[in-house]
MIMARDO-325159 format. One record per residue (C-alpha): y, z, x; residue in one letter. Coordinates in nm, 3 decimals, decimal comma. Layout:
<recs>
<rec c2="Y" c3="Z" c1="X" mitor="a"/>
...
</recs>
This chain:
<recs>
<rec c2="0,347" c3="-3,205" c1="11,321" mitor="x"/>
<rec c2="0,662" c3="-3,400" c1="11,332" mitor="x"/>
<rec c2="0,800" c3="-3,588" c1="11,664" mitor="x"/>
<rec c2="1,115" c3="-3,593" c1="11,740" mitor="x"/>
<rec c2="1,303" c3="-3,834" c1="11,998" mitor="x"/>
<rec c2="1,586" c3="-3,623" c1="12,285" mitor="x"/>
<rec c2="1,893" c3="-3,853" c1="12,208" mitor="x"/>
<rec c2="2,158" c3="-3,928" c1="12,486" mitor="x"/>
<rec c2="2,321" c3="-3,589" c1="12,499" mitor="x"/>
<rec c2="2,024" c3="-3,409" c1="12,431" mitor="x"/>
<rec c2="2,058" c3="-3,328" c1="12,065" mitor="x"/>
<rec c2="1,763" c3="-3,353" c1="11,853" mitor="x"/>
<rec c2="1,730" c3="-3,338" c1="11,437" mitor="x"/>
<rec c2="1,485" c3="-3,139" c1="11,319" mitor="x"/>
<rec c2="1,342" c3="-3,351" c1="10,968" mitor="x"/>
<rec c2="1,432" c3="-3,249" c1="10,691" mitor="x"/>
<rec c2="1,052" c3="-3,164" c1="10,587" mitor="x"/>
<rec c2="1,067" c3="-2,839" c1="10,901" mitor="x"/>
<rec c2="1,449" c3="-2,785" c1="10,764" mitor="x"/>
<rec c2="1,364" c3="-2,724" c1="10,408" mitor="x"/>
<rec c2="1,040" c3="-2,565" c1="10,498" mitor="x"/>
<rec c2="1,234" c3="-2,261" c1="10,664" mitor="x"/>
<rec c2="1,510" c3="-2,281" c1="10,465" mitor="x"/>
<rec c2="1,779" c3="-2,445" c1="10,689" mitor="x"/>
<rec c2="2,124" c3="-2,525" c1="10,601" mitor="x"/>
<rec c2="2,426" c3="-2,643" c1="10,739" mitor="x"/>
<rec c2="2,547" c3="-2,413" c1="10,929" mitor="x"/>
<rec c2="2,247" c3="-2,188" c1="11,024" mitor="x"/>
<rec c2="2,213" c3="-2,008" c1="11,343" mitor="x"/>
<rec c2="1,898" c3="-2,071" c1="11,554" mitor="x"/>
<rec c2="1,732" c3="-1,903" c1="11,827" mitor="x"/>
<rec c2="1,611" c3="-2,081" c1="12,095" mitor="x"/>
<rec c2="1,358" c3="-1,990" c1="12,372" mitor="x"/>
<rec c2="1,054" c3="-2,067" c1="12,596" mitor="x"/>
<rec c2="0,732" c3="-1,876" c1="12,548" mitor="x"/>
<rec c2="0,465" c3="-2,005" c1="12,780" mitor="x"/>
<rec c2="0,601" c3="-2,315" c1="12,874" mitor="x"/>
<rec c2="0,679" c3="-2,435" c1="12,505" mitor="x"/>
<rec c2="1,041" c3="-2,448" c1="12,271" mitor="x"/>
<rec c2="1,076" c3="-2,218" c1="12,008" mitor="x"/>
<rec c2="1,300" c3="-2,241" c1="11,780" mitor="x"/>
<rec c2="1,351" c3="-1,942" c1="11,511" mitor="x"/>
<rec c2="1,622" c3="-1,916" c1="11,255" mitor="x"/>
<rec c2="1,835" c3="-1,654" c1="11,251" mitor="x"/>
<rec c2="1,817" c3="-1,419" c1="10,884" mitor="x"/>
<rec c2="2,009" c3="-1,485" c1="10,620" mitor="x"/>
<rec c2="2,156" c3="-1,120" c1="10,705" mitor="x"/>
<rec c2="2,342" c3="-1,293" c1="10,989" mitor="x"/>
<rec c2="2,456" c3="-1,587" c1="10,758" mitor="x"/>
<rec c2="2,567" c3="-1,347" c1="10,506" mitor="x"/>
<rec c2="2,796" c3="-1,125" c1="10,809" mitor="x"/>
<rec c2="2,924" c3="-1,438" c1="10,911" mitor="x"/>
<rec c2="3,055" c3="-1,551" c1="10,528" mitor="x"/>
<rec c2="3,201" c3="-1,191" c1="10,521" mitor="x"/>
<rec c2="3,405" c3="-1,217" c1="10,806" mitor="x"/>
<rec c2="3,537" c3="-1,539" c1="10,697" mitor="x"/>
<rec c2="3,628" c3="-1,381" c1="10,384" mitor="x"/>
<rec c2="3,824" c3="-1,099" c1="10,569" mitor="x"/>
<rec c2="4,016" c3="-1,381" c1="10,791" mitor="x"/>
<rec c2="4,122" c3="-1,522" c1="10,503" mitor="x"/>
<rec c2="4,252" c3="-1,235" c1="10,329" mitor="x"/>
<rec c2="3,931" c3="-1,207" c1="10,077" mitor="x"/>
<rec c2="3,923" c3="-0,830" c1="10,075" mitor="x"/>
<rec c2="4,002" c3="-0,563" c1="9,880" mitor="x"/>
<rec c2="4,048" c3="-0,146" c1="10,006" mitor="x"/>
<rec c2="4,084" c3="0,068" c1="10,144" mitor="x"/>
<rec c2="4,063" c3="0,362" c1="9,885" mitor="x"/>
<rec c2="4,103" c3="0,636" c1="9,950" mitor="x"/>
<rec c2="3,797" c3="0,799" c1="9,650" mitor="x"/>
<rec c2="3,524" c3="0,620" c1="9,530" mitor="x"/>
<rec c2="3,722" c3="0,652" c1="9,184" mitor="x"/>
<rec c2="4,010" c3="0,465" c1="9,303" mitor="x"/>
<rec c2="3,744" c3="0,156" c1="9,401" mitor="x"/>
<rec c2="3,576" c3="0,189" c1="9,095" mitor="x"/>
<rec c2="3,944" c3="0,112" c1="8,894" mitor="x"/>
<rec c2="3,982" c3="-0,229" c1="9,130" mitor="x"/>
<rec c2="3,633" c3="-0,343" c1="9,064" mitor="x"/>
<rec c2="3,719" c3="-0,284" c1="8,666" mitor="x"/>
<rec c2="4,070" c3="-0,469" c1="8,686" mitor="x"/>
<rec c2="3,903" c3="-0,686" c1="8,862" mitor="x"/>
<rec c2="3,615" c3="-0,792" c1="8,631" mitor="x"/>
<rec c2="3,875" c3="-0,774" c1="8,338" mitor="x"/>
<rec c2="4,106" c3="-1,088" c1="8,562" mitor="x"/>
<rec c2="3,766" c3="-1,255" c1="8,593" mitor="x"/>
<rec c2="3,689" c3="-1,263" c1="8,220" mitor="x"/>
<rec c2="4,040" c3="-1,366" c1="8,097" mitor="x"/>
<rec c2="3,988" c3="-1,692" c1="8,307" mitor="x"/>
<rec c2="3,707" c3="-1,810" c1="8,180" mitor="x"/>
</recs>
């Protein structure tokens, strides 16, 4: 068990031993409720991290489509592993 002090604006850190032990990053999402009279905190899944890095990627232009046939996607993700190799 690990105490942890309520700073001046209410903000606590959670040590790094609970972080890493549920696999926190910067970042995460946490939800936070009371069940019978105590905090819980759960983190969110990685599904919800992974959503989130998606829609970045479609704000910042990341994204490829639409096709209009599955063949058509298959020929970008080709070209597109062909780019990939030349760089490297």
């Amino acid at each position: 068990m690990s105490l942890v002090k309520i700073k001046q604006k209410h903000q606590i850190t959670l040590p790094s031993v609970i972080r890493q032990g549920v696999g926190l990053t910067v970042g995460d999402w946490i939800d936070v409720k009371i069940e019978k009279g105590k905090v819980v905190l759960t983190p969110k899944s990685v599904v919800d991290r992974q959503i989130a890095e998606a829609l970045e990627d479609v704000k910042m232009g990341r994204l490829y489509g639409p096709f209009s046939s599955a063949k058509e996607l298959i020929k970008s993700l080709h070209s597109g592993a062909k780019k990939s190799s030349k760089r490297r």
